[in-house]
KOLRO-569831 format. One record per residue: x, y, z of N, C-alpha, C in turn. Coordinates in steps of 0.02 Angstrom, whole numbers, padded with zeros to 5 digits, always signed. Layout:
BEGIN
XYZXYZXYZ;...
***
This chain:
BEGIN
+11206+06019+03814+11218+05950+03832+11183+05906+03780;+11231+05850+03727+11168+05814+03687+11132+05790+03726;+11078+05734+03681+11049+05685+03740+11082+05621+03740;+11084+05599+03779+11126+05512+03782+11066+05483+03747;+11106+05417+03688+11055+05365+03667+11037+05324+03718;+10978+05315+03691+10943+05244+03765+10913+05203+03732;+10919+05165+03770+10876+05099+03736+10809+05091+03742;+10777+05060+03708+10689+05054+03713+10667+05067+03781;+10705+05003+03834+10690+05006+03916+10679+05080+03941;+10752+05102+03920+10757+05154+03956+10710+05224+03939;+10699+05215+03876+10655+05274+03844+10580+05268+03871;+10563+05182+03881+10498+05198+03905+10510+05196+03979;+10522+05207+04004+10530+05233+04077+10544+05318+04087;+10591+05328+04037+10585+05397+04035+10520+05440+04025;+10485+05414+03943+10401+05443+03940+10366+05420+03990;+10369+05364+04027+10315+05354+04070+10312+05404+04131;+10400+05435+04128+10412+05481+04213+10387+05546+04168;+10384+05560+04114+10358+05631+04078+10287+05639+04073;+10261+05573+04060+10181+05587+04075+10145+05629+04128;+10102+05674+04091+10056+05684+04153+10012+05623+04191;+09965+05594+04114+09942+05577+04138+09954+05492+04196;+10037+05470+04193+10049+05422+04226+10066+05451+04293;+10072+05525+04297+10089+05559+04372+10042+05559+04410;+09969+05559+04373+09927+05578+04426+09878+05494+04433;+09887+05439+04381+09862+05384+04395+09891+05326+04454;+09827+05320+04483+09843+05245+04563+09840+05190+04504;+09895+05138+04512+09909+05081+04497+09826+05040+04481;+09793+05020+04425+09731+04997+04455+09738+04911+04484;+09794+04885+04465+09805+04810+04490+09792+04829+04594;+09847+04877+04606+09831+04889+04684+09760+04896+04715;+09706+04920+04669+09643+04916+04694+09608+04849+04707;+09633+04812+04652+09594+04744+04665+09624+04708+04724;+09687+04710+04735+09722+04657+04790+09692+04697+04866;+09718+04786+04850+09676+04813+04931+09623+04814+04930;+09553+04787+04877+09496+04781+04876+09484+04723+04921;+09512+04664+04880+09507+04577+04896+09528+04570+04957;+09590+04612+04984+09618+04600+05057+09570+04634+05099;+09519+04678+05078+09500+04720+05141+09431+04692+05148;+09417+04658+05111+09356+04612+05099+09372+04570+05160;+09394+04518+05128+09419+04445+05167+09440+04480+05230;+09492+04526+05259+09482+04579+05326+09428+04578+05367;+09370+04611+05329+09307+04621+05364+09257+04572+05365;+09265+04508+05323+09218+04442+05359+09248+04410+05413;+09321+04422+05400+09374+04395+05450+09349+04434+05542;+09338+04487+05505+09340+04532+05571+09273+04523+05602;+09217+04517+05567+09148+04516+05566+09135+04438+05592;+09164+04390+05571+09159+04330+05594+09197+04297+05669;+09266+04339+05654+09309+04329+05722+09333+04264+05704;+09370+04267+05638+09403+04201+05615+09493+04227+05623;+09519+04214+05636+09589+04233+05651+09619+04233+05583;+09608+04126+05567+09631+04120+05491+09619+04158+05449;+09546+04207+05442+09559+04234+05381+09583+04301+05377;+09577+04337+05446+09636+04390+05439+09710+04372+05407;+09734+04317+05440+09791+04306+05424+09796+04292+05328;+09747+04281+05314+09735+04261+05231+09741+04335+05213;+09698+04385+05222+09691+04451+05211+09778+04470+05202;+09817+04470+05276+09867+04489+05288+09926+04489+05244;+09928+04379+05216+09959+04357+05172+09937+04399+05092;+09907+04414+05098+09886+04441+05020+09926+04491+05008;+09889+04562+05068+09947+04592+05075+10008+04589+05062;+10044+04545+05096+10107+04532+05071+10134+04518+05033;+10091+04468+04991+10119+04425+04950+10122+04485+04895;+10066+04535+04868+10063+04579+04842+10097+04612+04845;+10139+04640+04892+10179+04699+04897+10256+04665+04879;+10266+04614+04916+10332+04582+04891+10335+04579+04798;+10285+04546+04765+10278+04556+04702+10306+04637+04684;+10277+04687+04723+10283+04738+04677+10355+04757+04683;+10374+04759+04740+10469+04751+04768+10496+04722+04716;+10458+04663+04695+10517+04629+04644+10511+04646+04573;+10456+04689+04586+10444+04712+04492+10494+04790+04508;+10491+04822+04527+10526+04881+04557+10599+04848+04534;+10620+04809+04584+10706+04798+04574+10707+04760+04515;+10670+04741+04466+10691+04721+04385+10702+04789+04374;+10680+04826+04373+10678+04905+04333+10731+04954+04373;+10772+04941+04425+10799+04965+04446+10892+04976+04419;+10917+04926+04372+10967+04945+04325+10951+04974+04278;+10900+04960+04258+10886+05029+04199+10880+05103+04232;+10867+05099+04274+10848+05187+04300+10942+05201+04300;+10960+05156+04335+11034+05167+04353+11062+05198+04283;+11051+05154+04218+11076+05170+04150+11078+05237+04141;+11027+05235+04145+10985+05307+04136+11016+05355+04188;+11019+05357+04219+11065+05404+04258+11129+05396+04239;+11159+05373+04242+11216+05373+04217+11246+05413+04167;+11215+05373+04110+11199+05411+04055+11201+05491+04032;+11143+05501+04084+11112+05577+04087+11202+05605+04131;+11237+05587+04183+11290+05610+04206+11347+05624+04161;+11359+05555+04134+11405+05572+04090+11396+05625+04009;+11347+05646+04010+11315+05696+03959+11310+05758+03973;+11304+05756+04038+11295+05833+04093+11386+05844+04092;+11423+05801+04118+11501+05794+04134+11518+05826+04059;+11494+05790+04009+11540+05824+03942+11511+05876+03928;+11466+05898+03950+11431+05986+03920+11460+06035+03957;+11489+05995+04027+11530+06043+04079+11607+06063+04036;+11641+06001+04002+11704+06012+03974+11719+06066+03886;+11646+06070+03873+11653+06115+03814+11659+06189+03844;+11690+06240+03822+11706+06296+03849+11637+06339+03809;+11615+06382+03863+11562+06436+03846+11562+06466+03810;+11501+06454+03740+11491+06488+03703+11526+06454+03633;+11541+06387+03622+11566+06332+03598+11546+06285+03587;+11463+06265+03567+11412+06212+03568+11430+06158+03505;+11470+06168+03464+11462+06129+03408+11526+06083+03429;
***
């Protein structure tokens, strides 16, 4: 099967899914927001302020919606990329065995 050309996007998404070392790394931006939210949480909780759970809560959210929307930018490129990789798999199926060139 050749390999399909890809574009920059798609290549670094590809090394980034080949990395080890991006397989086994936690996001470090997620530490600071579930740091800051679990903070503001526990004065919230410690104080018995409603508002600032609900601040905690919003962070949460607001954070995670962010990452939803960074996710679905990158989500036609994966598509490319599959694709790609199908129609490359599809033509290695149509060469007859033992016939690579």
């Amino acid at each position: 099967m050749p390999l399909p050309d890809f574009t920059p996007d798609e290549q670094y998404l590809i090394n980034g899914v080949k990395s080890t070392a991006a397989s086994r790394r936690f996001d470090s931006s997620a530490w600071g927001y579930l740091a800051g939210a679990l903070i503001v949480a526990g004065f919230g909780a410690y104080h018995e302020s409603v508002s600032m759970l609900l601040c905690a809560f919003a962070v949460l959210c607001g954070f995670r919606i962010g990452e939803a929307w960074q996710q679905s930018k990158w989500t036609p490129v994966w598509l490319s990329i599959l694709q790609k990789y199908e129609a490359a798999a599809s033509a290695g199926d149509a060469v007859p065995d033992g016939d690579l060139t």
